[in-house]
C-alpha positions as CSV (number, residue, x, y, z in Angstrom):
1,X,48.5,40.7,40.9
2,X,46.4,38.6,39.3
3,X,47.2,34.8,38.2
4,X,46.5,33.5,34.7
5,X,45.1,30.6,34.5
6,X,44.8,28.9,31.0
7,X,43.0,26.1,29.8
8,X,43.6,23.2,27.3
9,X,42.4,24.1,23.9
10,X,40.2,21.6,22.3
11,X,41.7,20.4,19.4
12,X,40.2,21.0,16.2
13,X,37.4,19.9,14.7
14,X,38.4,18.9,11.4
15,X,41.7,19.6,9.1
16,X,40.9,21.0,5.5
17,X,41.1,18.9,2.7
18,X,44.6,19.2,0.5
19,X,42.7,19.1,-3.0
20,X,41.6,22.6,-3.3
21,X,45.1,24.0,-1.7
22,X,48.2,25.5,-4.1
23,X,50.7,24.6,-1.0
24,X,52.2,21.4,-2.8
25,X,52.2,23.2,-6.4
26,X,56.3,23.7,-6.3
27,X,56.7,20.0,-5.2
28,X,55.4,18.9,-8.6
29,X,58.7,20.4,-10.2
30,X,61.1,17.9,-11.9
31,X,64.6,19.6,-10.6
32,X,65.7,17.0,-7.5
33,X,64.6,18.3,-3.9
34,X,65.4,17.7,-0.6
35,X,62.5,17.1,1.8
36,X,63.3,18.0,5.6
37,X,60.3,16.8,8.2
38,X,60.6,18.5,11.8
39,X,59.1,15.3,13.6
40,X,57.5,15.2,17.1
41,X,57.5,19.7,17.2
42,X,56.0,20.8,20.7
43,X,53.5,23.1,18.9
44,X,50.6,23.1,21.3
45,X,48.4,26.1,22.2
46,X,46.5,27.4,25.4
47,X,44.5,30.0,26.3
48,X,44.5,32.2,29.1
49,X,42.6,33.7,31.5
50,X,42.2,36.6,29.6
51,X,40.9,34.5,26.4
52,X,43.9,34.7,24.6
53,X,45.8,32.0,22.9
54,X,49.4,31.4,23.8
55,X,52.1,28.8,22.7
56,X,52.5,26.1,25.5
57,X,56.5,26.6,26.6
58,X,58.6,25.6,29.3
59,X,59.3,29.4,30.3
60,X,56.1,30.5,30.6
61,X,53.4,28.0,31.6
62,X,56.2,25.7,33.8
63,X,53.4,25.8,36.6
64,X,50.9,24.9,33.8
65,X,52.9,22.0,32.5
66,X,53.4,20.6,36.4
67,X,49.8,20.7,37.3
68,X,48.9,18.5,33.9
69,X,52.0,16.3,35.4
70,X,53.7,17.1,31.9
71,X,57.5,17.9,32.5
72,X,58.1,21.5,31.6
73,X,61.7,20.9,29.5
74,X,59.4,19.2,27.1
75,X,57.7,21.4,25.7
76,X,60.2,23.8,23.4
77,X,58.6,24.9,20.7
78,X,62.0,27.2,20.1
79,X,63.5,24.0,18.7
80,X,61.3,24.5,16.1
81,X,61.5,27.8,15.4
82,X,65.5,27.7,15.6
83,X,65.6,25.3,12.6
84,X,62.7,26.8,10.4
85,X,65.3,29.4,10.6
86,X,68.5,27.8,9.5
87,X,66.9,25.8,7.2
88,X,64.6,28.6,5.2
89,X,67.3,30.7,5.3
90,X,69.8,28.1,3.3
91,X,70.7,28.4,0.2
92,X,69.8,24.9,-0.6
93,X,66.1,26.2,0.3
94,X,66.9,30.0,-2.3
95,X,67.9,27.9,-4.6
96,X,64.4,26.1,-4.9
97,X,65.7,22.8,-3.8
98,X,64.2,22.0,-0.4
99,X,60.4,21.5,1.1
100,X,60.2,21.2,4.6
101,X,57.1,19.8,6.8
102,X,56.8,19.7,10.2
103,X,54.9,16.7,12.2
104,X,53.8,17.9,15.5
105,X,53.9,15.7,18.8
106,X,49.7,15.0,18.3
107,X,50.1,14.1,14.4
108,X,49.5,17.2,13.0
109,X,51.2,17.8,9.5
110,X,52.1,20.9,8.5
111,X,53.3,22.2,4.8
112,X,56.1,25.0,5.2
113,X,56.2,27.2,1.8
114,X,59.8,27.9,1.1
115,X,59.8,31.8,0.2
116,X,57.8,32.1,3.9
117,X,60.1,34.2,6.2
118,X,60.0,32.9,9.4
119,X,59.7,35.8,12.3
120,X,62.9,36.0,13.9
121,X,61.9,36.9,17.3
122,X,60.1,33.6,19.4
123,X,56.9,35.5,20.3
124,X,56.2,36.5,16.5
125,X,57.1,32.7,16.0
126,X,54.8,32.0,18.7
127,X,52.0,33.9,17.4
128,X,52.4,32.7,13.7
129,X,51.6,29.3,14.9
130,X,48.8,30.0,17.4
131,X,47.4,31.6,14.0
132,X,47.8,28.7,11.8
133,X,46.6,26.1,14.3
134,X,43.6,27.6,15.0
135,X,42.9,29.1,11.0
136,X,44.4,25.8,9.4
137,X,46.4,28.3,7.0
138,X,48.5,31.4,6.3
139,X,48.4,33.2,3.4
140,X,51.0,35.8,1.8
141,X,49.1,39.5,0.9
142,X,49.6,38.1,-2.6
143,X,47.5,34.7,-2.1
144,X,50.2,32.3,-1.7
145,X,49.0,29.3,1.3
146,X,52.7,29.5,3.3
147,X,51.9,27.4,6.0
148,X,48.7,24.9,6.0
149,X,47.5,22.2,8.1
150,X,47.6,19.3,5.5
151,X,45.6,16.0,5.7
152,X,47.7,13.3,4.3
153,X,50.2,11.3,5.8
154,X,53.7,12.0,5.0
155,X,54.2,9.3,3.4
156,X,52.4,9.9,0.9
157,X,54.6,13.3,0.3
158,X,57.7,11.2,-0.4
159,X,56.6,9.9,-3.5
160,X,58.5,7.0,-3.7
161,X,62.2,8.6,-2.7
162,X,64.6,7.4,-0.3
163,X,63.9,8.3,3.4
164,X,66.5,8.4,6.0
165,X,66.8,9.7,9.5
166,X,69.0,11.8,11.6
167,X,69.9,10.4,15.0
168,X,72.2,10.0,17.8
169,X,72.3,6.3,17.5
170,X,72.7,6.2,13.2
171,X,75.8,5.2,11.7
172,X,78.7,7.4,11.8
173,X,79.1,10.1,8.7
174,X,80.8,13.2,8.2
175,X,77.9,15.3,6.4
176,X,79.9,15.6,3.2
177,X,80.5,11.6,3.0
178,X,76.4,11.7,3.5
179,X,75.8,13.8,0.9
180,X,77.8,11.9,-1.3
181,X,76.4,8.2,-0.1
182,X,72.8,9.7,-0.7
183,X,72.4,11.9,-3.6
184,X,74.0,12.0,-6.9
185,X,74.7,15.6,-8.8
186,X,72.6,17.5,-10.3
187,X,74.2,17.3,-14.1
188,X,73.5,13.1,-13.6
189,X,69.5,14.4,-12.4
190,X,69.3,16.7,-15.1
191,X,70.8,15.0,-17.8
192,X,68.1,11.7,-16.8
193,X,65.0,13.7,-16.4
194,X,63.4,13.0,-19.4
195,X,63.8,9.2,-18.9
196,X,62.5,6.9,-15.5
197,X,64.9,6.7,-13.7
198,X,65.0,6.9,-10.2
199,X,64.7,10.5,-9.0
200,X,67.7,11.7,-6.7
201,X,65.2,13.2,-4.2
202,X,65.9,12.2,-0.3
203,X,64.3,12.9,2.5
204,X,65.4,13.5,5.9
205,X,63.8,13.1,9.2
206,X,65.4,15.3,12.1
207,X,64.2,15.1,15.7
208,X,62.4,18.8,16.6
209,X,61.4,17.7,20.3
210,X,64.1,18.4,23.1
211,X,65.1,15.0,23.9
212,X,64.2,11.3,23.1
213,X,64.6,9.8,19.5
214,X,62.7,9.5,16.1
215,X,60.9,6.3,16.3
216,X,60.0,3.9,13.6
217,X,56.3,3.7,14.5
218,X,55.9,7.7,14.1
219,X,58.1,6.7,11.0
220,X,58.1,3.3,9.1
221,X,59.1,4.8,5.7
222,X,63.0,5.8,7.2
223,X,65.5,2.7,5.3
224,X,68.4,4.0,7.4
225,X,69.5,5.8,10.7
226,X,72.4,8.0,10.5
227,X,74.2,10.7,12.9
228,X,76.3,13.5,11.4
229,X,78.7,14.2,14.0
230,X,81.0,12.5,17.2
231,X,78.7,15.1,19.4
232,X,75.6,15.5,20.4
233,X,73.8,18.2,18.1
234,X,71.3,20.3,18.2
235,X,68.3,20.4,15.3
236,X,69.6,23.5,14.3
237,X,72.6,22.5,14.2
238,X,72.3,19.2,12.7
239,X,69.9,20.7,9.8
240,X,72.3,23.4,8.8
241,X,75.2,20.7,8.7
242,X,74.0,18.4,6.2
243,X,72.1,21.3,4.2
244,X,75.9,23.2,3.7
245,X,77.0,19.2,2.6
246,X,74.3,18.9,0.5
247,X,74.7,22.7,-1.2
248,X,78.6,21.6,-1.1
249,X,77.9,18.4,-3.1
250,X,75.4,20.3,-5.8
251,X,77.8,23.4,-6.1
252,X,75.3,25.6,-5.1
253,X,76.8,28.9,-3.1
């Protein structure tokens, strides 16, 4: 039998410009929102022997990741995958209430739609995002950009709100106390739309590599560093904890 022997994919050669693109239409909307980024994602493609174009994971290119002198448990793309998941499927995110990015390792921003519906099985997931980093975007049969490569910092997506991160060396909160520290409800938001005041919208930074931490270089806009639990967590898990406190806190079921 044969060996496969991929090759490093050349990164692209430019990323489309945001102006003519409907992705950030539904973060114009006045209701409060909570803005999840997926920082430092191992989303990295390769392509074969056969000229195909494969996700780079630990399971199946370990000899690939070795011969670059990469260390194979780096590179888990599932991570990312297993919190897309729990956090599109939330009702904080049905509800119209959440917009999620992801930031891969090599600075590549990505705009998540949130009535996309993430494959459930890895090697849909897998080649969703070959697609989208080679194409730049995915589109819905109706017209509607649900993933996109986007130019602008993130930063620049915050618009002003507060921006924390989740980590195993923040202060101690149970998600509920979090949720109450950092948002206010949504009769105080509603009631003060029409005025300018500060909008309640926060944004969380959450960890979507396999180990090491969020860094403030990758992110000088986060004010403060908080954990969620005594225990080491998960992404999954750590993103579907404080998106039930937040949904707890707003009343939304």
């Amino acid at each position: 039998m044969s060996k496969r022997n991929p090759k490093r994919k050349a990164p692209p050669p430019s990323v489309p410009d945001d102006s003519d693109s409907d992705s950030d239409s539904d973060s114009s909307s006045s209701q409060s929102k909570i803005i999840f980024l997926l920082d430092d994602a191992k989303l990295e493609t390769v392509k074969t022997r056969k000229g195909d174009f494969e996700l780079l994971n630990c399971d199946d290119h370990r000899d690939l990741c070795r011969k670059w002198k990469k260390d194979p448990k780096m590179y888990r793309p599932d991570i990312t995958h297993q919190m897309l998941l729990t956090l599109i499927d939330s009702p904080l995110n049905k509800c119209g209430r959440m917009q999620i990015y992801i930031r891969t390792s090599s600075n590549v921003l990505i705009y998540v739609h949130p009535s996309i519906r993430i494959p459930r099985t890895f090697k849909r997931f897998s080649g969703l995002m070959v697609q989208l980093l080679h194409k730049m975007k995915i589109k819905s049969t109706t017209g509607t950009t649900l993933l996109k490569v986007i130019r602008n910092d993130f930063g620049d997506k915050l618009g002003g709100c507060r921006c924390v991160g989740l980590e195993v060396d923040g202060d101690l909160y149970s998600p509920s106390a979090l949720a109450r520290q950092l948002l206010t409800p949504l009769s105080s938001s509603s009631s003060s739309s029409s005025s300018n005041s500060t909008p309640s919208d926060v944004a969380f930074v959450l960890g979507a590599m396999a180990s090491d931490n969020i860094t403030s270089d990758r992110n000088p806009y986060i004010t403060d560093v908080y954990k969620i639990s005594e225990y080491n967590l998960s992404g999954a898990a750590a993103a579907g904890r404080i998106a039930a406190a937040i949904e707890g806190f707003w009343g939304i079921i």
